[in-house]
C-alpha positions as CSV (number, residue, x, y, z in Angstrom):
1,X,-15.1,9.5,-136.5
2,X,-15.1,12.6,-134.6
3,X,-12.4,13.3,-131.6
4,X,-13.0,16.3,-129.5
5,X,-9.9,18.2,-127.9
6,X,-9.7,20.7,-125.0
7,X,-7.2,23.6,-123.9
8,X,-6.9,25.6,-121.3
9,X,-6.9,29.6,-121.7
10,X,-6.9,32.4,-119.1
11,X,-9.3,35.3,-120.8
12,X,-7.4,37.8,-118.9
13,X,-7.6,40.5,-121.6
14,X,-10.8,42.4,-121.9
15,X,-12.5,43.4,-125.1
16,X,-13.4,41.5,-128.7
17,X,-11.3,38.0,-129.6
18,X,-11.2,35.6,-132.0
19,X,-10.1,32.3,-131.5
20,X,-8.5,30.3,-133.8
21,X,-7.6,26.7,-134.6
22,X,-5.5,25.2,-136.9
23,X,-5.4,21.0,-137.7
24,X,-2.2,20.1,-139.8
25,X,-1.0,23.1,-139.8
26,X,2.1,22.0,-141.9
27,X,0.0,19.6,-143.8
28,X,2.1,16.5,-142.7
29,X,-1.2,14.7,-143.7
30,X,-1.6,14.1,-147.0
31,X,-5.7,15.1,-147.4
32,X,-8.2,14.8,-150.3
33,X,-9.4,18.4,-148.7
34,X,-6.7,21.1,-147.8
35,X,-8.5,23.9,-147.4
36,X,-11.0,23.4,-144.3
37,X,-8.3,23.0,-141.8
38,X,-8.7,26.4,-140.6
39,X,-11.5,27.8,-138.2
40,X,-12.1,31.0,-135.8
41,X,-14.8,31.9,-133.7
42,X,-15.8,35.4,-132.1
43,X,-14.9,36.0,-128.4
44,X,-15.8,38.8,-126.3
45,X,-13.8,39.2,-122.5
46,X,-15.7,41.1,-119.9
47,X,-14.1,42.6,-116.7
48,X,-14.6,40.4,-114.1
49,X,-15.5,41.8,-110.4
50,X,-12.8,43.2,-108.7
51,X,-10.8,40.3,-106.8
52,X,-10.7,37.3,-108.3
53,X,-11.2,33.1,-107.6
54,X,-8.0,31.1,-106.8
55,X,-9.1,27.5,-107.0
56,X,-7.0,24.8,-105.6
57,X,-7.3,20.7,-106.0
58,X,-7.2,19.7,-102.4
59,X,-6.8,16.0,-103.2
60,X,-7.3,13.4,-105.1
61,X,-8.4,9.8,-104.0
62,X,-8.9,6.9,-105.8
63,X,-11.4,4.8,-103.6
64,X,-12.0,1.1,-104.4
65,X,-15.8,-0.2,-104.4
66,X,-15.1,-0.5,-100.3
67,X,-14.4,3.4,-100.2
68,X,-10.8,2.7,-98.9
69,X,-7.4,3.3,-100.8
70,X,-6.0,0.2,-101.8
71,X,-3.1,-1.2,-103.9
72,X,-2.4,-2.3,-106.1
73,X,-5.6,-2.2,-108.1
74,X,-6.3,-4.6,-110.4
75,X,-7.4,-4.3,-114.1
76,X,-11.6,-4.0,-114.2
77,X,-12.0,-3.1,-111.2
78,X,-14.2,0.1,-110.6
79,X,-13.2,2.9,-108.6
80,X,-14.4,5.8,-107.9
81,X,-12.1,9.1,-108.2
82,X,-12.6,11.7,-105.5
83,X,-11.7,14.9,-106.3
84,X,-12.0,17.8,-103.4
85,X,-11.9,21.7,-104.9
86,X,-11.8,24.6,-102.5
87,X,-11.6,28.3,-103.4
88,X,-9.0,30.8,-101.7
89,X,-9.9,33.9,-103.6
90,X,-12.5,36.8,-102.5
91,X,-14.9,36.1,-105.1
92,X,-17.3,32.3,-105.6
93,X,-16.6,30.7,-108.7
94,X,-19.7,31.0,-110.6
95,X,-19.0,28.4,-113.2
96,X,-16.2,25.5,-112.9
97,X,-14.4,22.8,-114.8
98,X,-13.0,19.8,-113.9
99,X,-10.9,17.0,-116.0
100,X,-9.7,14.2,-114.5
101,X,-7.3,12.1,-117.0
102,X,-5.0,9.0,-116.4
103,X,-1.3,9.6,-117.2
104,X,-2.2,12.0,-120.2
105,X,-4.0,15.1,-120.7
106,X,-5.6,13.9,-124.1
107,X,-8.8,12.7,-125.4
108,X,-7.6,9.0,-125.0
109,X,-6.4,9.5,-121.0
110,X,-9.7,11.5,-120.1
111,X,-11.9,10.2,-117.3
112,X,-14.6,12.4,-117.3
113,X,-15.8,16.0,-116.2
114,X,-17.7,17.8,-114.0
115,X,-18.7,21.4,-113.7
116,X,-20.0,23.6,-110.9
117,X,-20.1,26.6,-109.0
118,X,-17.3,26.9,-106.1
119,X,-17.7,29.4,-103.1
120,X,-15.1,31.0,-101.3
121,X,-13.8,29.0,-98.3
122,X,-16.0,26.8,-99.7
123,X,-14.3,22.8,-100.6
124,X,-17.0,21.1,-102.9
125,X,-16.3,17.3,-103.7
126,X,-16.6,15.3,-107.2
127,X,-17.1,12.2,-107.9
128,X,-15.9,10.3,-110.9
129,X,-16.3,6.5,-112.0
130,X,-13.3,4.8,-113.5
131,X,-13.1,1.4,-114.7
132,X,-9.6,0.6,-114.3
133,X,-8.2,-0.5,-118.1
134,X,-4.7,0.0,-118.1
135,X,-1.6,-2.5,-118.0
136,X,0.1,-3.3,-114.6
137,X,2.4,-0.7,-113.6
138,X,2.6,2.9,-111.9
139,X,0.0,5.5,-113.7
140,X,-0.6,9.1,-112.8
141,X,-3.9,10.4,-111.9
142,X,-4.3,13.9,-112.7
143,X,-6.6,16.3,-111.5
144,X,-7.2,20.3,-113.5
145,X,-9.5,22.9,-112.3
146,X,-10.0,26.6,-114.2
147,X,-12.6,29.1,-113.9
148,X,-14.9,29.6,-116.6
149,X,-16.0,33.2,-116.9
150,X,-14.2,34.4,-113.8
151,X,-10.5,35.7,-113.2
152,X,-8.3,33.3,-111.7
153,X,-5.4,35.1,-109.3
154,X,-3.2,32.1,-109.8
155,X,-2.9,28.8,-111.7
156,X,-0.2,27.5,-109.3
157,X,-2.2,24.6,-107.6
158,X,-5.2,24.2,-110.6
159,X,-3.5,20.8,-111.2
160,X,-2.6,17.6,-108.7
161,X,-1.5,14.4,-109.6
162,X,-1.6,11.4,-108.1
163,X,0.2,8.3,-108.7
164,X,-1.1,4.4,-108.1
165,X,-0.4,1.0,-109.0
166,X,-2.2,-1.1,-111.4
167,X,-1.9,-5.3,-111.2
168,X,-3.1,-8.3,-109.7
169,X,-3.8,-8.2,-105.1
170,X,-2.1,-10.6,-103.3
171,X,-3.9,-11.7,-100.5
172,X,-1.7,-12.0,-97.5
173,X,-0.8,-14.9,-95.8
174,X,-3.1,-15.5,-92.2
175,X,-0.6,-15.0,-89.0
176,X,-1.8,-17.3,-86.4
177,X,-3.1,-16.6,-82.9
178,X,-1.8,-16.9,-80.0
179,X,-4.5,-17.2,-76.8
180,X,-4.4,-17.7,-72.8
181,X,-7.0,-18.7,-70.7
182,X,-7.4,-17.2,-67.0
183,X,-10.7,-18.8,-65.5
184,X,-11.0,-17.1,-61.7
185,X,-11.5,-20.7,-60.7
186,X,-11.4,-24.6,-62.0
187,X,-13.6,-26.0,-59.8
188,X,-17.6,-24.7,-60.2
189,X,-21.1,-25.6,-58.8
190,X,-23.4,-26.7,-61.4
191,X,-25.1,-23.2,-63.1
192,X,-22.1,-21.0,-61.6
193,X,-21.1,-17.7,-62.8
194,X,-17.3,-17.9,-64.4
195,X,-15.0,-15.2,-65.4
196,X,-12.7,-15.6,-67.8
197,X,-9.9,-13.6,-69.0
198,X,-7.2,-14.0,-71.0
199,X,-4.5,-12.1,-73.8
200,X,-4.3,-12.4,-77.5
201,X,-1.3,-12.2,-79.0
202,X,0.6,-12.5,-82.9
203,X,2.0,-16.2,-82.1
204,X,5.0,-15.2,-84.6
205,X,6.9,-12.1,-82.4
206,X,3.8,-12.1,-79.5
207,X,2.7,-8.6,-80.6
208,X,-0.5,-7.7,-78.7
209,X,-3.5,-8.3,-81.2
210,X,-6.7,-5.1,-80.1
211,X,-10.0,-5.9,-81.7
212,X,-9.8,-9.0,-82.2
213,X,-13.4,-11.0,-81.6
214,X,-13.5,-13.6,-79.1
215,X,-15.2,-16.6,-78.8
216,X,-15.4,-18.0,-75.3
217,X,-17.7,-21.4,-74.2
218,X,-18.2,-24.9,-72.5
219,X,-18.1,-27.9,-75.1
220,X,-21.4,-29.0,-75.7
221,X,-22.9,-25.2,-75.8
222,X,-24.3,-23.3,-79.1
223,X,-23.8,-20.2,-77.3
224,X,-20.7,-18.3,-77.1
225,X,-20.1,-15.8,-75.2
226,X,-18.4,-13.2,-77.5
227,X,-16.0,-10.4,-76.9
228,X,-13.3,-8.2,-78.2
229,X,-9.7,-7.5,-77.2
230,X,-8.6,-3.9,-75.7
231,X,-5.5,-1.8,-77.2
232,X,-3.4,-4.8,-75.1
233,X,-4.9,-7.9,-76.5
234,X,-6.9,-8.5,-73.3
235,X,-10.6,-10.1,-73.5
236,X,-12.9,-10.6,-70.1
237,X,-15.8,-12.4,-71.3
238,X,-18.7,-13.9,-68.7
239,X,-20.3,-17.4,-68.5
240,X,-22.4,-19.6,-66.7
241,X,-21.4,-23.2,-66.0
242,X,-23.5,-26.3,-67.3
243,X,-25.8,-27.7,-64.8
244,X,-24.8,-31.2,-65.4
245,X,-21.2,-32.4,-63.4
246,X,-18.3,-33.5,-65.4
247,X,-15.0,-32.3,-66.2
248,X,-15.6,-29.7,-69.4
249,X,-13.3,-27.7,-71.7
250,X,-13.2,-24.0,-71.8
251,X,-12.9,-23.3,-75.6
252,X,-11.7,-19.7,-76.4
253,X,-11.1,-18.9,-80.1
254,X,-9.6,-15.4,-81.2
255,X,-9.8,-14.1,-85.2
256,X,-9.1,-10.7,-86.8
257,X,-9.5,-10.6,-90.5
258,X,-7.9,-13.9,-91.7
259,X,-5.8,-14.5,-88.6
260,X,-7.2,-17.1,-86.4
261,X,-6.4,-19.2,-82.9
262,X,-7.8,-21.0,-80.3
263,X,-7.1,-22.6,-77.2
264,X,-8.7,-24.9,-74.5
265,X,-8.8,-25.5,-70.7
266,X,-10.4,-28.0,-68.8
267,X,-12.6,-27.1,-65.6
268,X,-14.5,-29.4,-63.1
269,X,-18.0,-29.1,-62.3
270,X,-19.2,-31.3,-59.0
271,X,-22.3,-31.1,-57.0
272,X,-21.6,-30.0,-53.1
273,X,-22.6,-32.4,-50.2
274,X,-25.3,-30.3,-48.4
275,X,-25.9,-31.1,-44.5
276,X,-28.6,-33.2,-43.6
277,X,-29.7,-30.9,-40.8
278,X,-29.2,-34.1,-38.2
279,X,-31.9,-36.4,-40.1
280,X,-31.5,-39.4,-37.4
281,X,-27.7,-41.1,-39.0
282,X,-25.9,-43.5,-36.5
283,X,-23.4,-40.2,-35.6
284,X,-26.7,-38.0,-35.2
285,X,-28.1,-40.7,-32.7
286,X,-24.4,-41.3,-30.8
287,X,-24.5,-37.4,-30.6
288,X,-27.9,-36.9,-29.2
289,X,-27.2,-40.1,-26.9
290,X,-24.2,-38.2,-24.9
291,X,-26.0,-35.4,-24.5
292,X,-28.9,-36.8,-23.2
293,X,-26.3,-38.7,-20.8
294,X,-25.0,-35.3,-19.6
295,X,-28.4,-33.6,-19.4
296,X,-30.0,-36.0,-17.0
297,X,-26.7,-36.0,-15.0
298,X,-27.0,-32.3,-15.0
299,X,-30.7,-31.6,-14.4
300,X,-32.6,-34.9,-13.6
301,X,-30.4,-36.0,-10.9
302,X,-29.9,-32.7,-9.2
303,X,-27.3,-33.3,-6.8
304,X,-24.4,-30.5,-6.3
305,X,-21.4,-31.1,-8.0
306,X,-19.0,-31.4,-5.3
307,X,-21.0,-34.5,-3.6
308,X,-20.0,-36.5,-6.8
309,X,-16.3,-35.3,-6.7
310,X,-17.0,-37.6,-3.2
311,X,-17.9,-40.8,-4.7
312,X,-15.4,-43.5,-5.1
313,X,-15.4,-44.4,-9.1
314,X,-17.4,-47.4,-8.7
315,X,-20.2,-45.8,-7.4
316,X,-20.1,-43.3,-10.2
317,X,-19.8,-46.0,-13.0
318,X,-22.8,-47.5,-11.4
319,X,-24.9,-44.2,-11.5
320,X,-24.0,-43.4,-15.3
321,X,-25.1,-47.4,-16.2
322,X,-28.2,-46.2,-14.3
323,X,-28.6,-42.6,-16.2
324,X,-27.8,-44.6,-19.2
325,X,-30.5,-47.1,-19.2
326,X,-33.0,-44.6,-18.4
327,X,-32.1,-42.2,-21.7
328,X,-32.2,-46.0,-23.8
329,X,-36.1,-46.7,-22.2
330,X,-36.5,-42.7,-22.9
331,X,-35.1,-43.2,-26.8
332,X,-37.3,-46.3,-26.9
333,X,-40.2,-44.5,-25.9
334,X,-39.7,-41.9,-28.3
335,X,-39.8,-44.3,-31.3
């Protein structure tokens, strides 16, 4: 089996190196081979620019398959780690290295790794999958940054850890709905334009609920009319009444995310009587008969009004039989 091991060096000393590594140093591990646990290699440390790179780890986000930070997160799940790096120092970062480990900076707590170059003033983003595989708890993600092959002006900020929880998501409970129903009337023409309004609220402490989708209709319709609530809770949603007449309930239902509610309201719709334009009823014909009483009186008979003021009240019963029977033979002729 072969393990492979990292540490971080600054090469902040110019000139010809070697690098050394010892395994078992105090040979606490009994071996059938003692003598190959020693090995060097040649470095060589140039002057770098004058200036330097100071890289920083901005953040670190662990984002579940929806891109949103969630918790808990639980076991198999697969996340990506976001990692943003920015660069404070004069000079770009030609070449840098980036380890992202869980809880432990060792082979068995590394994520992965990414390398690239970093310009000043620059923030450059990595991206890292992670399967989560560790037991329920609070873990430490941890972020380290260095410069290979450049001088770094600090080390202060090359490291950031952030901390989450692993285990099982509880879905929460659904809060019900609370919803009123304003129609601008209760009594419609058949085909009418309606306006309704109305408030949707957290039925528990009657909190206002904003974007909540809204479901407003007639029974007997496939079509709602649908709507979302303002920053108060408040829906206006527009409808057109059936066409048939009947008493019908207004059906609003309200939902956001697993909270639901609904409420009902019952509206008339009734056909108006429209006027038959005088189309010969009994009232019509009574109507028409009077006035053709006063018009002859007026205009046929043609005598001053003052000369009837005269007549005793006999004679003026007589003449409006006598102006009556001749608008009856005039109706009669008619038909």
């Amino acid at each position: 089996e072969t393990r492979k091991a990292w540490i971080n060096w600054a090469a902040d000393i110019p000139g010809s190196h070697e690098i050394w590594l010892y395994i078992d140093q105090d040979n606490t591990i009994n071996e059938t081979v003692e003598t190959d646990n020693l090995g060097h290699i040649p470095l060589i440390v140039i002057p770098s620019p004058e200036g330097g790179v100071d890289l920083v780890v901005a953040y670190v986000k662990v984002l579940d398959p929806d891109g949103v930070e969630s918790s808990p997160l639980p076991n198999g799940l697969r996340t990506t780690i976001q990692v943003i790096v920015t660069n404070g120092g004069p000079n770009d970062a030609e070449r840098v290295h980036l380890s992202v480990y869980v809880d432990s900076e060792t082979v068995e707590g590394l994520i992965g790794s990414k390398e690239g170059h970093v310009n000043t003033n620059e923030p450059v983003t990595w991206d890292l999958e992670w399967v989560v595989d560790r037991e329920d708890g609070e873990h430490q993600i941890i972020a380290i940054v260095y410069a290979i092959g450049d001088v770094e002006t600090t080390f202060k900020d090359n490291t950031k850890a952030r901390s989450i929880i692993i285990g099982p998501r509880v879905i929460p409970q659904p809060e019900p709905l609370a919803v009123t129903i304003y129609p601008d009337t209760t009594l419609l023409r058949p085909g009418q334009h309606l306006q309704v309004s109305g408030k949707v609220t957290f039925e528990k402490n009657g909190f206002e609920v904003p974007g909540a989708t809204v479901s407003v209709w007639f029974n007997g319709q496939n079509q709602p009319d649908l709507v979302t609530t303002n920053d108060l809770g408040r829906y206006l949603a527009d409808l057109t009444a059936p066409t048939k007449p009947g008493s019908y309930r207004l059906i609003v239902s309200a939902s956001l995310g697993n909270s639901e509610g609904e409420n009902t309201f019952t509206v008339t719709v009734k056909a108006i009587d429209v006027d038959n334009g005088g189309s010969g009823g009994e009232d019509d014909g009574i109507d028409m008969l009077y006035f053709g009483i006063a018009l002859v009186i007026i205009l046929a008979i043609g005598m001053p009004l003052t000369y009837y003021m005269l007549l005793s009240k006999a004679a003026i019963n007589r003449r409006i039989r006598k102006v009556h029977e001749e608008v009856v033979e005039i109706v009669e002729e008619d038909k």
